[in-house]
Every structure is written in structure tokens, then in C-alpha cells.
N, C-alpha and C positions, 0 to 999 in steps of 0.2 A: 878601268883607269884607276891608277892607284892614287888615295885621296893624302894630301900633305897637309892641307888644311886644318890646323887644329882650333877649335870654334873656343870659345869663350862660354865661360858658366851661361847657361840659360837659354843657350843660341844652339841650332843647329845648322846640318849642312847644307839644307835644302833651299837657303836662301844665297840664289848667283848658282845656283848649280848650272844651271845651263848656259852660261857667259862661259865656268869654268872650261866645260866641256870641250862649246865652240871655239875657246882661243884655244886650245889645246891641239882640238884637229887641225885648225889654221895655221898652230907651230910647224903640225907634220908635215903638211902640204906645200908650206911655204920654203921647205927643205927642197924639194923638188921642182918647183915653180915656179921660176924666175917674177912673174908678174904678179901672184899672189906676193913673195917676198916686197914686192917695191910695194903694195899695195898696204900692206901691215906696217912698210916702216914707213912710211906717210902716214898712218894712221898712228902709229904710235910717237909719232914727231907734230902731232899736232894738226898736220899739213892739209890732211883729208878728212872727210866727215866718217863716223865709224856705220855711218848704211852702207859703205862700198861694200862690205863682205856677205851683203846680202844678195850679190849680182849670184843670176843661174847657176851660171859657171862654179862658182867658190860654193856653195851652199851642195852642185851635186859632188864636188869634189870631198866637201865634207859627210855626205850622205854616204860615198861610196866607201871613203876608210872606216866609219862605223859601224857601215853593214858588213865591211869584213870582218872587221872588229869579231862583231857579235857573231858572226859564223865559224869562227878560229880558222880566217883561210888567209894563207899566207902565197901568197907567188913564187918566191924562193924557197919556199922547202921542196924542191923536187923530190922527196926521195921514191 
């Protein structure tokens, strides 16, 4: 994950790394996912408590773009 964050004198990145991460795969997925999408914009409109994204569901969907991630396996690359 390419990091944008530029920290402030004396600070580094390691602090929110893992919120960073999670919204990050949550952006991905919620491309794809009609009901993670409604799920984040209720979350991000206030609407919903931010423990919804800790349902099975979203956390293995976040498990599984990771693990790809870290494998370099792509589905559409047939070649």
C-alpha cells in the first residue's frame, strides 16, 4: 500500500496504521459491494456505529484482498 501520509517532525507512521489499512481495503471492496458501500456511507454520515465493519462478512472480505495482496495474485491477469 503506497503510504501518502506525511507524519509531522517527531511522529511516525505506526500510529492509525491499521485504521489506515482497514479503510483502505473497505474503499476496495465497497467498489464491488453494494452493501458494504451503504454500510460505509452510513458510517461515514454518522448514521451507523463504526463496529458494523467488524461483521464476519466485511473483515473476511478484507482478509481475502490482503492475502491476495501479499501473494501478487491477480484474477484478471490470465495470461
Amino acid at each position: 500500500m503506497d503510504e501518502t501520509t506525511i507524519p509531522c517532525k517527531g511522529e511516525d507512521l505506526s500510529m492509525g496504521e491499521f485504521n489506515r489499512a482497514l479503510e483502505h481495503y473497505l474503499k476496495r471492496i465497497a467498489i464491488t459491494d453494494g452493501h458494504v458501500w451503504a454500510i460505509m456511507l452510513d458510517i461515514y454520515n454518522c448514521i451507523e456505529p463504526e463496529t458494523l465493519v467488524l461483521s464476519p462478512k466485511i473483515l473476511l472480505g478484507v482478509f481475502w484482498l490482503w492475502t491476495k495482496e501479499k501473494l501478487d495474485y491477480d484474477l484478471w491477469d490470465l495470461k
